[in-house]
N, C-alpha and C positions, 0 to 999 in steps of 0.2 A: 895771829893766824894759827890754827890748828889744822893737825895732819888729818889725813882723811879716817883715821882709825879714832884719831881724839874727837873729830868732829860728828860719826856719825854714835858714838858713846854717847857725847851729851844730848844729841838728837833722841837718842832713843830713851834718854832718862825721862826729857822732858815731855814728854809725846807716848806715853804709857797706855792713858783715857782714849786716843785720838786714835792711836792704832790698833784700838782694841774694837772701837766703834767701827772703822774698816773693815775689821777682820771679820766680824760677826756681821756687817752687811753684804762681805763677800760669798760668807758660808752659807746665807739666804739665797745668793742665787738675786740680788740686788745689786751687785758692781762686776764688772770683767774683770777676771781672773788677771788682766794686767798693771788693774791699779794698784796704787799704794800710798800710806798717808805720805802727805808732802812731806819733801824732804827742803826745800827753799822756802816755802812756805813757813814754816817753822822757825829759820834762820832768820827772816826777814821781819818775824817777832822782837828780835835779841838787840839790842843797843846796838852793838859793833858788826853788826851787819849791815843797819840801816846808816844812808847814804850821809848823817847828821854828821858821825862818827869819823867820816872819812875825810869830807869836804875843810875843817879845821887845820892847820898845818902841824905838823908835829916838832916837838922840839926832838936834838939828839941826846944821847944819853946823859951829856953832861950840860944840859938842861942850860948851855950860855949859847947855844944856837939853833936855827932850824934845821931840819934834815930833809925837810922836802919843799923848800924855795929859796931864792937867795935876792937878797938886798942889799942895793946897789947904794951905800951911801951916800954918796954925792948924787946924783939926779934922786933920791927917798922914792926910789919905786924899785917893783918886783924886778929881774929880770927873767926874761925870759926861758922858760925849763923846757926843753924840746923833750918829748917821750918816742920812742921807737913806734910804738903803733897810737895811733888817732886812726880809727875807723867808724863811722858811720855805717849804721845799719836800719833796716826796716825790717819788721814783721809785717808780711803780707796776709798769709789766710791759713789757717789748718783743717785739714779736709779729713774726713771718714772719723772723725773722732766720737769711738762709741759714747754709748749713754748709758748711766745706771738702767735695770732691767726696767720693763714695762709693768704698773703693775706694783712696785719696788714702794709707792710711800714717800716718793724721795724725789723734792722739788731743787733744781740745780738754780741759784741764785746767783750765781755771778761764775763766769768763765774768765782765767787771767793767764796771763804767759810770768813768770819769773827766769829773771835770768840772773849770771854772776859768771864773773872771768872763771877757770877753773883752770887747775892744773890737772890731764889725766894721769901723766906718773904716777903722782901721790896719791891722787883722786880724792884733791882738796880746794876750799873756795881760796881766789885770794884778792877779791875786791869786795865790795858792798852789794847787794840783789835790789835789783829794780825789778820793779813791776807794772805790765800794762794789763789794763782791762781790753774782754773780746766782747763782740756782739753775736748772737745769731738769732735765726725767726724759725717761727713754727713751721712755714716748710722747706724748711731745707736744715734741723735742728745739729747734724753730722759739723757742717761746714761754721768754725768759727774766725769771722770778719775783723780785721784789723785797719786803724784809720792812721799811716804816716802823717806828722803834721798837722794835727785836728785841733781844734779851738780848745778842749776841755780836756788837759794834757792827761788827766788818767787813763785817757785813750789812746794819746800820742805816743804811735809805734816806731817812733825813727829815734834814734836813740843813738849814745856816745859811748864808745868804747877806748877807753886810756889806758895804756899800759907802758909800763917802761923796759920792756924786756921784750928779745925777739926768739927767745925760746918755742922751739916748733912743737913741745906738748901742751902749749896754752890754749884754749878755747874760749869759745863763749857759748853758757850752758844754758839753754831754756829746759824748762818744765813748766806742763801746760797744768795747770790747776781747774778745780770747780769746786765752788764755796755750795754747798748742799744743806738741806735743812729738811727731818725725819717730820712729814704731817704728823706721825702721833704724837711722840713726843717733843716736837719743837725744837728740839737738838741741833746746832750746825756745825759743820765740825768741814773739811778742807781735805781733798782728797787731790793726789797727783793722776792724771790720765796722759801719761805718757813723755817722753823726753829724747833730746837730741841733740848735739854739739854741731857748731860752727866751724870749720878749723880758718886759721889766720893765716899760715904757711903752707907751703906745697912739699911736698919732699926735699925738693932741692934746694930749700931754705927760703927761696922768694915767697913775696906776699898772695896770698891766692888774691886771682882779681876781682874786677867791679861787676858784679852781674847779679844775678836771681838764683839760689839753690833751692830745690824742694829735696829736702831729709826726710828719710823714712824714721819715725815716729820707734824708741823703744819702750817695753813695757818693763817695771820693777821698776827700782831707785838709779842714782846713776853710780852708785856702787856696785850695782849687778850689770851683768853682761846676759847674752842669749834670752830675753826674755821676750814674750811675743805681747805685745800690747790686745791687741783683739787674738786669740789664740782660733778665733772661728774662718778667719781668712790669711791662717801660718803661712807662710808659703812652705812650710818642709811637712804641713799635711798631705799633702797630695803630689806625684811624681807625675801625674799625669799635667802632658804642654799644654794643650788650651784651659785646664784649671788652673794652671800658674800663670797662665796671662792674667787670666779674670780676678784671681787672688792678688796682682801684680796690683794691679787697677783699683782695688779696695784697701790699701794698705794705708791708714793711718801717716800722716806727714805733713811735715811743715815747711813753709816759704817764705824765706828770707832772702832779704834784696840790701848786697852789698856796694857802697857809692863812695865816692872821692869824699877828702876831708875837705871843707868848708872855710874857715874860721881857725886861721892856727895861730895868728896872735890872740887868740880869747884861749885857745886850748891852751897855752905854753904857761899862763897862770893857774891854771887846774893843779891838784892834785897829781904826782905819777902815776898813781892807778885810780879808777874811778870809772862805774856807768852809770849812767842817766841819761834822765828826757835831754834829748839833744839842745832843744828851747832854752833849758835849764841853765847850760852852760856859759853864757853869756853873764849869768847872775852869781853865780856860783864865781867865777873868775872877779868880781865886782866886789863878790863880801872877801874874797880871799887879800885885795890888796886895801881895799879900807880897813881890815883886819891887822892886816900885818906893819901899815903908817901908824894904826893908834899906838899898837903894842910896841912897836920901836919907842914911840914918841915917849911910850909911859915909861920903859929902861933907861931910855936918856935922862928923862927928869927925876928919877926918883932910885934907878936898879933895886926896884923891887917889884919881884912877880908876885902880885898880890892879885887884887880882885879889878877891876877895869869896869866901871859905869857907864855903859852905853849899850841902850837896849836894840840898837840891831844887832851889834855884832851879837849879842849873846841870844836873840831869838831865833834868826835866821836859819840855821841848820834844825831847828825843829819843823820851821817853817815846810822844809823840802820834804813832807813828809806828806801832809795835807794840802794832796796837790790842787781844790778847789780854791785854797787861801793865795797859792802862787801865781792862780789866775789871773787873781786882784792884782797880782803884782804885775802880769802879762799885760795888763790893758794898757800899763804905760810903758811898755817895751824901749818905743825908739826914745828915751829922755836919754835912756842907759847914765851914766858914769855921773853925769854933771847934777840929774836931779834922783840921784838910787837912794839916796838918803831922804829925801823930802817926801818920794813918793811913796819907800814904805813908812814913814812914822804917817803919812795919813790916810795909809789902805790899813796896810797889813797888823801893823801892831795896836791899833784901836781892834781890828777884827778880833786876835789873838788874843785879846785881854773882854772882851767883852761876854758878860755873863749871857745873851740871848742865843749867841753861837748855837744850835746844837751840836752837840758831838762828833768825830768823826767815825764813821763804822765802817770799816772796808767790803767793798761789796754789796751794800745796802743802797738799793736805786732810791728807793724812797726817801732816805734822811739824806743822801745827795741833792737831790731834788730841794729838798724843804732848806739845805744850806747855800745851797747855787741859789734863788731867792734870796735871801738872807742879805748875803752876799754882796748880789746886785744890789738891792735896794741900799747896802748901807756905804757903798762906794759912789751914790749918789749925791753924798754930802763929800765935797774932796776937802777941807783939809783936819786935822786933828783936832782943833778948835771947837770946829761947827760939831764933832762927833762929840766932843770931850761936854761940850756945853747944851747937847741936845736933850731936854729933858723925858726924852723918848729911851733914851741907853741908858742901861745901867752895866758899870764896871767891874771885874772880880778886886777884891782887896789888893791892899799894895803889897807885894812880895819882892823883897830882894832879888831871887833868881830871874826877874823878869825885866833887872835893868843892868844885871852886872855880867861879868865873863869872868869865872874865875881859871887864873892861867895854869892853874896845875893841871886844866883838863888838856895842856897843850904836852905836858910832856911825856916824854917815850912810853912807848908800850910793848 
């Protein structure tokens, strides 16, 4: 975890190119004066941001136990970890959201929301950044569409927020992104349009309730304060009252629909902090305790944290990355527990390993498209066999990392 002073250091070491291409399309008179290169966007690059990182248990310091689940010898299962807050969320829609200038050269490729728990004290992350994709149309380009619960979960706006702390400076922080690409020179490069926090608590330390918030949108990082996202409809330009209705009314903002938790015997296997595709969590709770019976099992037999050969547990959290590949794993949802093993070694990990994959590109509708295809057709063939022996696939070579887990990635950090 880094404080928000060490966090936005490394931010801005590595983000030199990115914020310089901002800057010089801001100086054209190309982007509002309230964008800024992403600041989640960025994080969501880095190993220990992404949700791979998080979802693994950790050992404690002295590396002879866990420090965030607990195992109940006698029945050899997890028990149950309650966290203070399980909240459920949706992103619903974001309205008035400018557009690079008219004119500008500058084709906007993908619209995304990032989010991450934050602390404002510190004004530091202190979970992993998920991220949903938005949609919008040629008329109505301002207004970007969000799908709770949608079949093709890089869209799926309904999402899990864990924490274990009822600390009333925690948040949950969106920043809306667009993935953009320069027609001259090809260049694409990730810019922030705007951001806004959730709060959890009320003043009085209760939980804010279940309803619908529309946040007004700010502009700059969220290390800055006072900044006007569209600066052409301030509201402190003009003092005159029927321009501050009308400015009232064009104000950039977003809406978020807060709901009852669900499923708290899948959440209490979670991680204590943790967001993600709500869908997610069911699975995620699934690799955590088949995770944690192999890894006892191998201490019993042997007390030694070595390497552990078994290619789910050690794919799986890469897996949650590429969220078209989780899909494959979505179609067999209701098996859950009894067949999560059977049914990824013959979706997921034939996909995972096979050389015809193409790539995954964030933001690219197109190589989405040509892998969602892909995809389907090869989950056509259900089990590992028929995949393994179809003279149509060809395999990447055999690599150790691709069957084993080695357990020093389990200890403290």
């Amino acid at each position: 975890m880094f404080s928000g002073k060490d966090l936005w250091k490394s931010l801005s070491r590595s983000s030199t190119q990115e914020t310089s291409a901002t800057d010089v399309l801001k100086a054209m008179g190309a982007m509002p004066s309230g964008f800024r290169s992403t600041t989640l966007g960025k994080m969501a690059k880095e190993e220990n941001w992404q949700t791979s990182s998080w979802v693994m248990p950790k050992l404690s310091q002295s590396n002879v136990a866990f420090r965030d689940i607990t195992w109940d010898p006698v029945s050899k299962q997890l028990r149950p970890r309650a966290a203070k807050i399980n909240r459920i969320f949706q992103v619903l829609n974001a309205r008035m959201i400018p557009l690079p200038g008219s004119g500008s050269g500058i084709d906007v490729i993908s619209r995304h929301v990032r989010t991450v728990i934050w602390d404002t004290s510190k004004k530091q992350a202190l979970s992993n950044v998920h991220s949903v994709r938005a949609t919008a149309t040629d008329k109505d380009p301002l207004t970007w569409s969000f799908s709770p619960k949608c079949t093709a979960s890089v869209f799926d706006s309904e999402c899990l927020a864990r924490i274990n702390s009822n600390d009333d400076s925690l948040v949950i922080l969106f920043e809306l992104n667009m993935l953009y690409k320069r027609a001259s020179t090809g260049e694409k490069s990730e810019v922030a349009c705007g951001w806004c926090v959730v709060r959890l608590f009320e003043e009085n330390g209760a939980p804010v309730p279940n309803k619908s918030y529309e946040i007004q949108l700010n502009g700059g990082t969220p290390f800055d304060t006072g900044v006007d996202l569209d600066p052409s409809v301030s509201l402190k330009a003009s003092t005159n009252r029927f321009q501050q209705v009308v400015r009232s009314n064009r104000q950039p903002r977003l809406t978020v629909k807060l709901i009852s938790s669900q499923k708290r015997e899948v959440y209490d296997s979670l991680p204590d902090t943790l967001l993600t595709c709500h869908v997610y969590a069911q699975f995620i709770s699934l690799y955590r305790q088949l995770l944690t019976e192999i890894v006892m099992d191998e201490w019993r037999d042997s007390q030694d944290a070595g390497f552990i050969m078994d290619p789910l547990i050690s794919t799986f959290p890469k897996t949650l990355y590429t969220s078209d590949v989780m899909d494959a794993l979505k179609r067999d949802g209701a098996h859950m527990r009894r067949f999560f093993r059977e049914v990824y070694m013959d979706s997921v990990f034939p996909i995972l390993n096979s050389t015809g994959l193409p790539p995954y590109i964030w933001g690219n509708d197109e190589r989405e498209k040509e892998r969602l295809v892909w995809i389907h057709t090869h989950c056509d063939k259900r089990t590992a066999l028929e995949s393994l022996s179809s003279p149509d696939r060809l395999y990447k070579p055999f690599n150790v990392d691709r069957l084993t887990l080695d357990l020093s990635k389990l200890a403290a950090t």
